[in-house]
C-alpha positions in Angstrom: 28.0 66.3 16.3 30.4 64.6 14.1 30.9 61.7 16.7 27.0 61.5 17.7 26.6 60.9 13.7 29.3 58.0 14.1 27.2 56.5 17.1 24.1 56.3 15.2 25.6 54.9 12.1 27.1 52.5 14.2 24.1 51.5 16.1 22.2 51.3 13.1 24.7 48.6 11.3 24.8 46.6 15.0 20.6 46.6 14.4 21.2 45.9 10.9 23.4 43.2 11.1 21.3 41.6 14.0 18.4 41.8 12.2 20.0 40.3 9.1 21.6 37.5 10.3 18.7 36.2 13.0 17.0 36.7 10.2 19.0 34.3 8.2 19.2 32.0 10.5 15.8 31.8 10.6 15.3 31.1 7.4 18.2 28.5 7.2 16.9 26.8 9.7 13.2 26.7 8.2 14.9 25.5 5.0 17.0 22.7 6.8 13.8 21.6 8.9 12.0 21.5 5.8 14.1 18.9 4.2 14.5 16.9 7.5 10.7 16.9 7.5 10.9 16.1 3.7 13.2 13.1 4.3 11.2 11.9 7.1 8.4 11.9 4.5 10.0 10.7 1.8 12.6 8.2 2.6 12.8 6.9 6.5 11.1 4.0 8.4 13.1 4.6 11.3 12.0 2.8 14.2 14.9 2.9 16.8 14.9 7.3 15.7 18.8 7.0 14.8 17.6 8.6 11.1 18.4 5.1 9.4 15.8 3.0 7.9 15.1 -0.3 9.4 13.9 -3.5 7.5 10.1 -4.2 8.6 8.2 -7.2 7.3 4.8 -8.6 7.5 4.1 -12.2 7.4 1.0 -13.4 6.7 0.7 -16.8 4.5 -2.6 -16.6 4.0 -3.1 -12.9 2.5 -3.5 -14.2 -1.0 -5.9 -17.2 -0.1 -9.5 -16.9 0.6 -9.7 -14.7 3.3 -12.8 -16.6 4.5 -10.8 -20.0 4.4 -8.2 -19.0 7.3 -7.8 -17.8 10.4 -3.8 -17.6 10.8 -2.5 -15.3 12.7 0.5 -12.6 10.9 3.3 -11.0 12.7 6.2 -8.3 12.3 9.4 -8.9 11.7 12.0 -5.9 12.1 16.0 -6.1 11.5 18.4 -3.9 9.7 20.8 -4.9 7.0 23.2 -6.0 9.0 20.9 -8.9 10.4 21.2 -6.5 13.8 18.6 -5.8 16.4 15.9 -8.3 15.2 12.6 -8.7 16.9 9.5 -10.4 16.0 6.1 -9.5 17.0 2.9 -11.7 16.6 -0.2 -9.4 15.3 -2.6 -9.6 12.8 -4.9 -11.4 10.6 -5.4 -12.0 6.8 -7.2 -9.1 5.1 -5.0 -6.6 7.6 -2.8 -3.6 5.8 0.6 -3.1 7.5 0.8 0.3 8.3 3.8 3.3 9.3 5.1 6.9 10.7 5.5 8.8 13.7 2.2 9.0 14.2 3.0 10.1 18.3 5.6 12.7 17.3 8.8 11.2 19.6 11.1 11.3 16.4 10.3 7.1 15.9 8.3 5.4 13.1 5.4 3.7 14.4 3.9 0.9 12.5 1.3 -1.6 12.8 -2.5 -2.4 10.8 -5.0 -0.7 9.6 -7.7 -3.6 10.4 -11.2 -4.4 10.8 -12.2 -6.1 14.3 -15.9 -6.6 15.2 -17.4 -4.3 12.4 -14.9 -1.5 13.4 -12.2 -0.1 11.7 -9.1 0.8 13.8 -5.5 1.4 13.8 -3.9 -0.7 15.5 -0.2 0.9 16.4 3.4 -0.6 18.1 5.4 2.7 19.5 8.9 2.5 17.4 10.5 3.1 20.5 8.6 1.5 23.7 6.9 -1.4 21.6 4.0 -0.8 23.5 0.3 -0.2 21.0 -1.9 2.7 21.0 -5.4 2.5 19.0 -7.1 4.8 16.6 -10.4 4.7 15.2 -10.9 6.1 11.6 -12.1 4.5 8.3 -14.5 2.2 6.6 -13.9 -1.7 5.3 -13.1 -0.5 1.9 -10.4 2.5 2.5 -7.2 1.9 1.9 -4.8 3.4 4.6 -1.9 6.4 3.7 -0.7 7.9 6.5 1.5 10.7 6.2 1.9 14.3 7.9 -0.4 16.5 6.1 -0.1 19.2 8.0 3.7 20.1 8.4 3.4 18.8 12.3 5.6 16.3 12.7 2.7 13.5 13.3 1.5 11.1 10.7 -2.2 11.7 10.1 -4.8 9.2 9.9 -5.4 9.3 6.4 -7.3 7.1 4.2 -7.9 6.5 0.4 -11.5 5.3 -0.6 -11.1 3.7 -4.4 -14.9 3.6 -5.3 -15.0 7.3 -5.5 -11.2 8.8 -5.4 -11.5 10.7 -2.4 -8.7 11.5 0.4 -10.2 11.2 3.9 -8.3 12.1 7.5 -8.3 13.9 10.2 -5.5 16.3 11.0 -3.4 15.9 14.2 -2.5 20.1 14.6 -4.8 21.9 13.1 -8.0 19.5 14.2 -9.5 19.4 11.4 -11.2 16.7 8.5 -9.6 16.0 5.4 -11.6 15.5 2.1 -10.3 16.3 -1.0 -11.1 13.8 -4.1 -8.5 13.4 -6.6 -7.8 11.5 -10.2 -10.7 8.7 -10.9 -11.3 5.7 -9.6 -8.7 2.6 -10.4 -5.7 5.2 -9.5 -3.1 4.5 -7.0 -2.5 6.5 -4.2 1.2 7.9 -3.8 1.6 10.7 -1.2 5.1 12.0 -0.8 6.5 15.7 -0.2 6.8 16.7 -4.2 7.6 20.2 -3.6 10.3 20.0 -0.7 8.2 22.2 1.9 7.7 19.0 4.8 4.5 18.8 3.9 3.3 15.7 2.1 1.2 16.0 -1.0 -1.9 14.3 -2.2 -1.1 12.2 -5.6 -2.3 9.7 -7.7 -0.3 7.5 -10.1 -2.5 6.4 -13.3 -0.6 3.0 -14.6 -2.5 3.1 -18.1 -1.4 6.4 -19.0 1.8 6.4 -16.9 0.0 10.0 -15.4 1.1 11.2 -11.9 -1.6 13.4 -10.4 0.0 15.8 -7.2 -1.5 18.5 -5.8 1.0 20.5 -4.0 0.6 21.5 -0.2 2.7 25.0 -0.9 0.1 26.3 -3.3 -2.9 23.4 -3.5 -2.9 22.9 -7.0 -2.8 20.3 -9.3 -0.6 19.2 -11.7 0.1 16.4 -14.4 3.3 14.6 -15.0 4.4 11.9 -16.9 6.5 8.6 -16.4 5.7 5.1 -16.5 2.5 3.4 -18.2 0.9 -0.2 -18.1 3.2 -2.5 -16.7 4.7 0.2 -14.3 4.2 0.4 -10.7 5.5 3.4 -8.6 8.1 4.1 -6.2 8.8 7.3 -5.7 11.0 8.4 -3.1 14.0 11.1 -2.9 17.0 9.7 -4.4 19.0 12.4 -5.0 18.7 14.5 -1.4 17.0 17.4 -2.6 14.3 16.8 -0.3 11.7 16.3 -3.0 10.3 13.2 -3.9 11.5 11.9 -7.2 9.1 10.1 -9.9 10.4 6.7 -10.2 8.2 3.0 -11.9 9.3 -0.2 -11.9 8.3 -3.3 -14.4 8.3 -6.2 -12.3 8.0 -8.3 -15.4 12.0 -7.4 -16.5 12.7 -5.2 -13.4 13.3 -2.4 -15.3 13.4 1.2 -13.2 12.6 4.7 -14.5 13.3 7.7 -12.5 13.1 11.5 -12.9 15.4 13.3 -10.5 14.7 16.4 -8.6 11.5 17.8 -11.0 12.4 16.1 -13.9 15.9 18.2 -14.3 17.7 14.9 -14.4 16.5 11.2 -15.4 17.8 7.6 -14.8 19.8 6.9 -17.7 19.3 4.4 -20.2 22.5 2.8 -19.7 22.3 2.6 -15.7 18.5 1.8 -16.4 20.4 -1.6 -18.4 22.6 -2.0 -15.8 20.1 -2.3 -12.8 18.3 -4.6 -15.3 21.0 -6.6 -15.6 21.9 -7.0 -12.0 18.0 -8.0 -11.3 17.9 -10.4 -14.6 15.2 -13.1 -13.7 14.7 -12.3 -10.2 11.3 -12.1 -8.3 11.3 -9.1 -6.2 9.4 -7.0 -4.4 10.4 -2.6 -4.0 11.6 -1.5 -0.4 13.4 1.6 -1.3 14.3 3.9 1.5 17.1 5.6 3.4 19.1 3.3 4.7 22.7 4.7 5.5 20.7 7.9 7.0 22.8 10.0 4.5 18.9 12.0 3.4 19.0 10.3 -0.2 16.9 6.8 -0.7 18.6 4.0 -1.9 16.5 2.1 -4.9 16.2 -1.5 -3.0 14.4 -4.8 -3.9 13.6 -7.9 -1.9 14.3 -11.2 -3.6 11.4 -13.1 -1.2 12.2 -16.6 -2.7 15.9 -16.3 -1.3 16.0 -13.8 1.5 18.3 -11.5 -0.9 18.0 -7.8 -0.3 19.3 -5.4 -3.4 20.4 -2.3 -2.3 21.3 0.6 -4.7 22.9 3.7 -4.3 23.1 6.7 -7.3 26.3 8.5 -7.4 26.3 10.8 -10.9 23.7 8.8 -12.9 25.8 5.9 -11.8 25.3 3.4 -8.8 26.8 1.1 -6.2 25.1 -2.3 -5.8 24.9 -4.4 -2.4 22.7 -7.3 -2.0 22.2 -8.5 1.7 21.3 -11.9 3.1 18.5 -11.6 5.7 17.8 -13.5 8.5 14.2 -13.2 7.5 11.1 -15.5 7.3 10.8 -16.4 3.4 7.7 -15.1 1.4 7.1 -12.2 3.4 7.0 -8.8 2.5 7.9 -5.3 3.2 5.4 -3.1 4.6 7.0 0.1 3.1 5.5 -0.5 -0.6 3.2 -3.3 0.5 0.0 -1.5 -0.9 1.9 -2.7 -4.3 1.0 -6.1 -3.9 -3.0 -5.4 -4.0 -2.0 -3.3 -7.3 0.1 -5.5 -9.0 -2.5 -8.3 -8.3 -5.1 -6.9 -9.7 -3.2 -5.7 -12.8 -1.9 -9.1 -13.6 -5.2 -11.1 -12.6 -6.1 -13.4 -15.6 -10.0 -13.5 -15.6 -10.6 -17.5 -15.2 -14.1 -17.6 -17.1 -14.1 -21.3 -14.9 -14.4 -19.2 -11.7 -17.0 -16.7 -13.5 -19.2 -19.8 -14.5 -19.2 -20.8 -11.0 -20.4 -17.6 -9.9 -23.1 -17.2 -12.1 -24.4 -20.4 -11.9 -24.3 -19.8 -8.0 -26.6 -16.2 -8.8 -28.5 -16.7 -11.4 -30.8 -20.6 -10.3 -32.5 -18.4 -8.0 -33.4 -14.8 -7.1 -32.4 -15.5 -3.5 -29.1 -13.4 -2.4 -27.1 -13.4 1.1 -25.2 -10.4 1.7 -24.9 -7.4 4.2 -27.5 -5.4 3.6 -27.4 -2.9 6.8 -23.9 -2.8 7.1 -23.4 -4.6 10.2 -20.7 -6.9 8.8 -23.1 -9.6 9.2 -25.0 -11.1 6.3 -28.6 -11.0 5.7 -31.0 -13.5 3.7 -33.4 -11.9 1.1 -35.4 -13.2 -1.8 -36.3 -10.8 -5.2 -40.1 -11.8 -5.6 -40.5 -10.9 -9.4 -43.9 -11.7 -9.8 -45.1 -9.4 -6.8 -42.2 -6.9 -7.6 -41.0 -6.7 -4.1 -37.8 -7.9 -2.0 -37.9 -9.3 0.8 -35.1 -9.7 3.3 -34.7 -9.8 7.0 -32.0 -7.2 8.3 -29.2 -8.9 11.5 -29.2 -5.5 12.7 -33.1 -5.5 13.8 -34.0 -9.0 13.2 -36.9 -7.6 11.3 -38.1 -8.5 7.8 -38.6 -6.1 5.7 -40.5 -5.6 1.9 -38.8 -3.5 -0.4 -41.2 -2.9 -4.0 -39.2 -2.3 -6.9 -40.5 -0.8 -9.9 -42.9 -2.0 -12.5 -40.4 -2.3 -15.2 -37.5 -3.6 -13.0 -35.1 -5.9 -15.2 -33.2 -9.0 -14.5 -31.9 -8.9 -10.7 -28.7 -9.0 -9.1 -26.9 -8.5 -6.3 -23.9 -7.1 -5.0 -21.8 -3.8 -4.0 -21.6 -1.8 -6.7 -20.8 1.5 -5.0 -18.0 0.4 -3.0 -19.7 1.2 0.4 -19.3 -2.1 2.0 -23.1 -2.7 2.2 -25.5 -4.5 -0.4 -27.2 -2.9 -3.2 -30.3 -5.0 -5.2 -29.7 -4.2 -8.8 -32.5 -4.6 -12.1 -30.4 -5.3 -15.9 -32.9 -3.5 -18.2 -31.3 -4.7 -21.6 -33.5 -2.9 -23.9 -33.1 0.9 -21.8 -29.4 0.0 -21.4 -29.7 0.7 -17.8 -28.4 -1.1 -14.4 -30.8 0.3 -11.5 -29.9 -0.4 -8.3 -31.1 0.6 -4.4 -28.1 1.3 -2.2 -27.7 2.3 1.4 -29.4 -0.5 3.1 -32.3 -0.1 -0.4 -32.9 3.6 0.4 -31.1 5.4 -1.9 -31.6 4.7 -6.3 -28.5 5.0 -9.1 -28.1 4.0 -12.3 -25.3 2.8 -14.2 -25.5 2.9 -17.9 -24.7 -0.2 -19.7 -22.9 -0.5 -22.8 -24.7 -1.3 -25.8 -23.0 -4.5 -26.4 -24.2 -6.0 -23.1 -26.6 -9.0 -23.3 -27.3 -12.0 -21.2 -27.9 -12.4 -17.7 -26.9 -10.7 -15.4 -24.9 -11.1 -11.9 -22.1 -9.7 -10.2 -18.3 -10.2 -8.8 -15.8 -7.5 -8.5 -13.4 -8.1 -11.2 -10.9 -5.2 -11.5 -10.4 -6.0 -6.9 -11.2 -2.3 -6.7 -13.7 -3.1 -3.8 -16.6 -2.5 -6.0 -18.3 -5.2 -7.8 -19.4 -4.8 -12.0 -22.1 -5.7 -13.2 -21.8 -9.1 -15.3 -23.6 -10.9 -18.0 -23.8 -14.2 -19.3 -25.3 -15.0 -22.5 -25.8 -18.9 -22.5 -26.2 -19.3 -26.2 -23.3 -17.6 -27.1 -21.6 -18.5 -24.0 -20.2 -15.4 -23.8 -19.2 -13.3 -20.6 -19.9 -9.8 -20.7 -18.5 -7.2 -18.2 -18.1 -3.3 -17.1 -15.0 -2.6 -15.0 -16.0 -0.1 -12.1 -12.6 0.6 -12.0 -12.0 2.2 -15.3 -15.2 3.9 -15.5 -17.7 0.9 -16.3 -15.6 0.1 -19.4 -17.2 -2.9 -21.2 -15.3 -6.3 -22.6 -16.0 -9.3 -23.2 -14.4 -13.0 -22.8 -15.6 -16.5 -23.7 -16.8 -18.9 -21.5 -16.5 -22.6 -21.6 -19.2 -24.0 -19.7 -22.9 -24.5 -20.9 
């Protein structure tokens, strides 16, 4: 009996012990797939899948021209610090959005455009590995692209960002399913890391008047508010301490100063190694390109000095760093497509409103009721005429080659034209001063909305999208007081004023 006892006992620790250590293993590995996932997320455009981030730029000289001006054709450039495996790749047209990640699951980056070609929007993709391009369909004219695995598959999803109205849109490679989930306000940027370290990647928003970072985190879906940055910070977040979590981090690129909170704010960028970085950028124009570049799982803060070819490279170690700066064998004025979404943001935040230009434009609107815009939303403009006398408009759609009469009601105000619901189509809008109202027929004149206008608007009205949130605001001119008056979509119709100089 006494040795049957000692069998069982014996059996049951072997089960035990099994049980406990596959268990354990288990879970280890979860945990250490996690935070591969989360640096893949956070930190890696690794094309060539050795788990080192290459150098990939976009070259296109006419991005910040008129886009209708130019039809010169972009291209890829791809290298890695030591100015090793280069290749260049022609692709792309002004107006494109460099795209990247795994979206085929082989271990590689992928990268290429989110584009609009024939009144379609596609992805257009270059395998990391094979260099050969796959195409996906998803998206309108006005979304801006942020691909990222949403899901926890190992495949970047086809997700995009629509400013006009805040909203996350995708589908889901595993699970097969949409994505729509609407987050911050309109004017926010999009910044979608893995915040909470599971390998999945988390909707967020970064607010640069308030300095407000919105995630809502994929372990639990909800939403929370934390602080760093403000007005002249843009955001780089990345994980630079190897915790697998995306850290907070801004940069100024007026002074090139850097703020960072490390792993959950537990830890920030010192003041003193905030100086020093400072110091080592002094008077440099640079663009961000942060990522993982030795493959060690941490992001290294990096900058690109695009007027001399100059890559910065920094590595923390203890609140302290080491600096590299690189020589690249790199076309000059070009740009990373890691951060390259910056560019749009930092233009419009540092746009000077050239009341010149705005005179132009409403002298352009306002001689005639007459308007030529896409009104059906075939990417092809239509002609059409605002008859105030018989309170009608008429305009002849591409689509159908019809003409078409539109009436408007009795007390319609002053007309304009534009897009002022960020749909990519043409909406006919009526100024009523006295009511304080903007009326205006959307979705190809179907559908009516109203804006309210601020009480200190007065003039004439007209339209141009001043904020570049893909929306245009409703503008007045006042020609006595020569006064511009406008409401920035962007910060929720906000009213301001500016002087003019014309007559």
């Amino acid at each position: 009996m006494h040795l049957e006892q000692m069998r069982k006992k014996l059996l049951f620790l072997l089960l035990f012990n099994l049980i406990f250590f596959e268990a354990g293993c288990t879970l280890s590995n979860n945990f250490f797939n996690a935070k591969k996932k989360a640096n893949k997320i956070n930190n890696l455009l690794d094309i060539n899948s050795d788990g080192k981030s290459d150098l990939i730029f976009w070259n296109c000289h006419s991005f910040e021209k008129d886009l209708n001006e130019s039809n010169e054709k972009g291209y890829f450039e791809t290298t890695e610090l030591e100015n090793t495996n280069y290749q260049k790749i022609k692709s792309g047209n002004p107006g494109d959005i460099p795209v990247f990640g795994d979206f085929n699951g082989d271990g590689a980056s992928d990268y290429g455009l989110f584009q609009n070609v024939d009144g379609v929007n596609r992805w257009y993709l270059i395998d990391g590995l094979s260099k050969t391009t796959f195409q996906e369909r998803y998206g309108f004219v006005t979304d801006i692209p942020v691909p990222n695995d949403y899901d926890g598959d190992g495949k970047c999803d086809l997700v995009v960002y629509r400013p006009h109205n805040n909203g996350f849109y995708g589908t889901l490679s595993e699970k097969n399913k949409l994505l729509e989930i609407h987050l911050g306000i309109a004017g926010d940027i999009p910044v979608p890391k893995d915040y909470d370290g599971d390998g999945i990647a988390d909707l967020a928003t970064y607010r640069i008047n308030s300095g407000s970072w919105l995630i809502r985190e994929s372990k639990n879906d909800l939403p929370k508010i934390l602080m760093l940055g403000g007005r002249k910070y843009f955001p780089v977040p990345a994980d630079y301490d190897g915790d697998g979590k995306a850290d907070l981090a801004v940069w100024n690129p007026g002074n090139n100063d850097c703020k960072i909170a490390f792993s959950s704010f537990s830890q920030k960028l010192s003041n003193e190694t905030a100086k020093n970085i400072r110091e080592k950028l002094n008077g440099m124009k640079l663009f961000p390109a942060s990522s993982d570049f030795d493959g060690d799982g941490k992001s290294e803060l990096a900058f690109w000095e695009y007027k001399t070819n100059i890559f910065h490279v920094f590595k923390f170690k203890n609140n302290d760093f080491d600096y590299k700066r690189y020589e690249l064998a790199i076309s000059k004025n070009t740009t990373p497509i890691n951060y390259f979404l910056l560019k749009r943001y930092i233009q419009i935040k540092n746009r000077k409103i050239n009341t010149t230009n705005l005179l132009e434009i409403y002298k352009s609107q306002s001689k005639t009721n007459e308007f030529i815009c896409d009104v059906d939303g075939d990417f092809i403009n239509d002609k059409g005429k605002y008859d105030a006398s018989a309170k009608t408009i008429v305009f002849k759609e591409s689509s159908s080659n019809t003409e078409k009469k539109l009436p408007v009601p009795s007390a319609a105000g002053k007309f304009a034209a534009g897009d002022f619901d960020g749909d990519g189509m043409c909406d006919a809008a009526f100024a009523d001063i006295e009511s304080r109202k903007l009326v205006y027929f959307s979705n190809g004149f179907k559908t009516l909305t109203s804006i309210d206008l601020d009480k200190k608007a007065n003039g004439i009205p007209f339209s141009a999208d001043i904020d570049l949130d893909f929306m245009s605001d409703p503008l007045f001119y006042n020609p006595d007081t020569k006064i511009f008056g406008f409401q920035l979509s962007s910060e929720g119709y906000r009213y301001d004023e500016v002087e003019g100089r014309g007559q």
